[in-house]
C-alpha positions in Angstrom: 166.1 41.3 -107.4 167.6 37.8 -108.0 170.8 38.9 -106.4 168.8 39.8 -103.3 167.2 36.4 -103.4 170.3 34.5 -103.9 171.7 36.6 -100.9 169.0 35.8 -99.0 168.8 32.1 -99.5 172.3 32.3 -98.5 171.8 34.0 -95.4 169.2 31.5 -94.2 171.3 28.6 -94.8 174.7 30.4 -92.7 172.1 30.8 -90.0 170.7 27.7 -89.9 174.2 25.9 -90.1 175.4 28.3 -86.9 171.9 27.5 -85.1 172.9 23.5 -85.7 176.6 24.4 -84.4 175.2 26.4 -81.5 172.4 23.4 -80.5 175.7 20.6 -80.7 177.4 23.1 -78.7 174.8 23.4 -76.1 173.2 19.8 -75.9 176.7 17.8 -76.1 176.2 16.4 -73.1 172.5 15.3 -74.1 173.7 14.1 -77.6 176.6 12.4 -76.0 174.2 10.3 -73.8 171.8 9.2 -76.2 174.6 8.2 -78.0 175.7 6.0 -75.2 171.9 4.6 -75.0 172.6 3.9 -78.3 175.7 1.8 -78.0 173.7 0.4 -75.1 170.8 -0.9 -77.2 173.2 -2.5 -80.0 175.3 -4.6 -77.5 172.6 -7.1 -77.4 172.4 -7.6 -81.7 176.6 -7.6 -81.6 176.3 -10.5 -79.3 173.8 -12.5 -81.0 175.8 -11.7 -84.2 178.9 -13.0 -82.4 176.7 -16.1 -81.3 175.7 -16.8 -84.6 179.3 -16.7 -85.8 180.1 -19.1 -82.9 177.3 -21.5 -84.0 178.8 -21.6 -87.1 181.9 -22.0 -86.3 181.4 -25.3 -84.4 178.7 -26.5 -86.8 181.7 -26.3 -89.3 184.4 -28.6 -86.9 181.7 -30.8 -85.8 180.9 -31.8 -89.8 185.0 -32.2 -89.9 184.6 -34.1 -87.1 182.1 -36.6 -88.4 184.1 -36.7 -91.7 187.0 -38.1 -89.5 185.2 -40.6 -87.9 183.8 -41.6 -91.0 187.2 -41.9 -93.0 188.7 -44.0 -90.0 185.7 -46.3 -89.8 186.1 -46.8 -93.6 190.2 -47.8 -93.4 189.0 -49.8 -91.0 186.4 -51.9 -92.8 188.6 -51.8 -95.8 191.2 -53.3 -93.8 189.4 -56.1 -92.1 187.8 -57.0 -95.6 191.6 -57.2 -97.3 192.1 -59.5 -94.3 189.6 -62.0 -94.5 190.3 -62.1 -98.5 194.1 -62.4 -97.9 194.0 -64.8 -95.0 192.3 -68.0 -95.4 190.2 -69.4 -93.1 191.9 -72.2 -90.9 189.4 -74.5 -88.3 192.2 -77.8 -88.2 193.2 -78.6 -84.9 196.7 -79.2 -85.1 199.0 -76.9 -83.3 200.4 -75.5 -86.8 196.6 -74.5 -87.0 196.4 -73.1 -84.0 199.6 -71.1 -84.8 198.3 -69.8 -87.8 195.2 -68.5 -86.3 196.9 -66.4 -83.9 199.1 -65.1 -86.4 195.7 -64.3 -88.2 194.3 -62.8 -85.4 197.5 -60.9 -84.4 197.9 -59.8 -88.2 194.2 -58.5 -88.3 194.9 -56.5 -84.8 197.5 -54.9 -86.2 195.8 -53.5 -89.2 192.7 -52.1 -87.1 195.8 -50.6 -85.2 197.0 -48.8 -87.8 194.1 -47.7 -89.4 193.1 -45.9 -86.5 196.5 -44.5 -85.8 196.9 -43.4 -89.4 194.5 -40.5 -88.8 195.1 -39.5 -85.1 195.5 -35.9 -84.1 199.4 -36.1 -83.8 202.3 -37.8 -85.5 203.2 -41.0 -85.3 206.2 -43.3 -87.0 208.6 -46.6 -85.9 212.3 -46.6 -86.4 215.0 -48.3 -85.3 218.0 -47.2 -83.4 219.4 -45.7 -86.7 216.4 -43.5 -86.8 215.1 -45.3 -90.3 211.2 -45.4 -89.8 209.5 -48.3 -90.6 206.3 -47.1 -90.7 204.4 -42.9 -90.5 201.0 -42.4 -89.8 199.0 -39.8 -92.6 198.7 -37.2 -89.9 202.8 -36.7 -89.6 202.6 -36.8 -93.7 200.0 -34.0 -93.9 202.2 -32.0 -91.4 205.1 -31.8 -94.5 202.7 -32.1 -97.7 204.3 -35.1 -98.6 203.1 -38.4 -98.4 204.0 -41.0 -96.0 206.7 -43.2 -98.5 208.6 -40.2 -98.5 209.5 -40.4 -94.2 210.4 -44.2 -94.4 213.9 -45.4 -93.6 216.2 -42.1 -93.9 213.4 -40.0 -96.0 212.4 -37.4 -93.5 216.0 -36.3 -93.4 215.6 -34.1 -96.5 213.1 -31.8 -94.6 215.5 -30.2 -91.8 218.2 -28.2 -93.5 222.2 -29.0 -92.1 222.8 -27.6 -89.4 219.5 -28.8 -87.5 219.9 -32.2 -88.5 223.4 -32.4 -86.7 222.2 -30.6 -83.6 219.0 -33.4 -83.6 221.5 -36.1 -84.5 223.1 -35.4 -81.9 220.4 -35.1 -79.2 219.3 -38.8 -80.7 222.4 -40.1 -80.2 223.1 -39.1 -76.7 219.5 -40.3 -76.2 220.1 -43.6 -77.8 223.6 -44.2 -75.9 221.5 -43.8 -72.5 218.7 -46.5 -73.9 216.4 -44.2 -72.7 213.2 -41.8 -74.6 213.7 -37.9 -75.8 212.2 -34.7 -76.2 213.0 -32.2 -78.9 211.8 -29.6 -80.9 213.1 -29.6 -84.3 212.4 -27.0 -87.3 211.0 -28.9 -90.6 210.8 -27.4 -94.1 207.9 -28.8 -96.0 207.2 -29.4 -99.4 207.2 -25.4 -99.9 210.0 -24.9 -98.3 208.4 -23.5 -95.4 209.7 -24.1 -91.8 207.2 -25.5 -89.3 208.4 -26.3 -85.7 207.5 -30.2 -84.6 207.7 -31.8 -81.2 209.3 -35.4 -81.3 208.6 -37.7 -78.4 210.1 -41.0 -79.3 209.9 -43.6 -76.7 212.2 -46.5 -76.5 211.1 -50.3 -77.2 213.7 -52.6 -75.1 214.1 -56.5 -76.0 214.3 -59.1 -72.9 217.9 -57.9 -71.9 217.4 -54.2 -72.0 218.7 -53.7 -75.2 216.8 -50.8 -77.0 216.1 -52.1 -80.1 214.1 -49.8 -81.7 211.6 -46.5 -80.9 208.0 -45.1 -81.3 208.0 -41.6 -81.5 205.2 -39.0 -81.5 205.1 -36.0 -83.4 203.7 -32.7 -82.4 202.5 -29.6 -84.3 203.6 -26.8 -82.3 
């Protein structure tokens, strides 16, 4: 008697799996469609998800933003402050007193200057004709993982292997020989050793007679 049961337990779920397969079979079409409806109803919670995402996502560069702004403004009250403590104030009237002001003023400008250029979206450095950099902004730093003593005079040199440091060697020189600016891309290996491709724009700086006496060059993250 249990046998029989068993059996027919058995039986009743074999025909209720074929009556499912037969009902998919028949109503594909039907099923398929409501399927599509289906689809058709989500697409408007995947693109408020996707919105959502996007709100995020700018939320996030706009506080990276701010956090700029706020780090430049800083240098640049820092810098103004270290000027006024540094440089002493000078009201004579005499034309050594009038010197000295403008070489205050001109001094001050300068730092302002740099503090703002010190975070800027690109690279930045001076050299002279010999390619020795005077001064690099943090931005072309951060590109290398260094910091910015490490690119003065000759420094950057150790982060472009051999052979790429003739062939750019070479494209300054036949720059410099013409007095004129350059474009070039050039591979750098950062602190990791990693290579990262860089876009140097250097324009010249000429003295009275022509002479290019030194460059200001941009750098580029490619």
């Amino acid at each position: 008697m249990d046998e029989q049961v068993v059996a027919s337990h058995i039986a009743q779920i074999i025909g209720t799996l074929a009556a499912g397969f037969v009902f998919l079979a028949k109503y594909r079409e039907v099923l398929g469609f409501i399927w599509q409806l289906f689809l058709l109803a989500a697409k408007p919670f995947q693109c408020f998800w996707r919105w959502i995402k996007l709100a995020r996502k700018l939320e996030a560069c706009q506080a990276k933003s701010e956090q700029r702004f706020d780090s430049i403004e800083k240098s640049i009250k820092d810098l103004t402050l270290f000027v006024k403590e540094k440089l002493s104030p000078n009201g004579g009237s005499s034309p050594v007193d009038a010197i000295k002001r403008i070489e205050n003023r001109q001094i001050a400008s300068d730092a302002r200057q740099a503090a703002l250029l010190n975070d800027a979206n690109d690279g930045i450095f001076y050299c002279d004709v010999n390619g020795r950099n005077s001064w690099v902004n943090r931005t072309y730093a951060r590109f290398l993982g260094c910091g910015t003593n490490e690119l003065l005079g000759l420094g950057w040199k150790k982060f472009i292997h051999t052979d790429e440091l003739k062939r750019y060697h070479q494209v300054w020189s036949e720059a410099f020989a013409d007095g004129c600016e350059f474009e070039d891309f050039v591979t750098f290996y950062d602190v990791e050793n990693k290579p990262i491709k860089l876009k140097i724009a250097a324009n010249a700086i000429q003295n009275e007679k022509g002479e290019t006496v030194s460059y200001i060059g941009q750098v580029i993250k490619v």
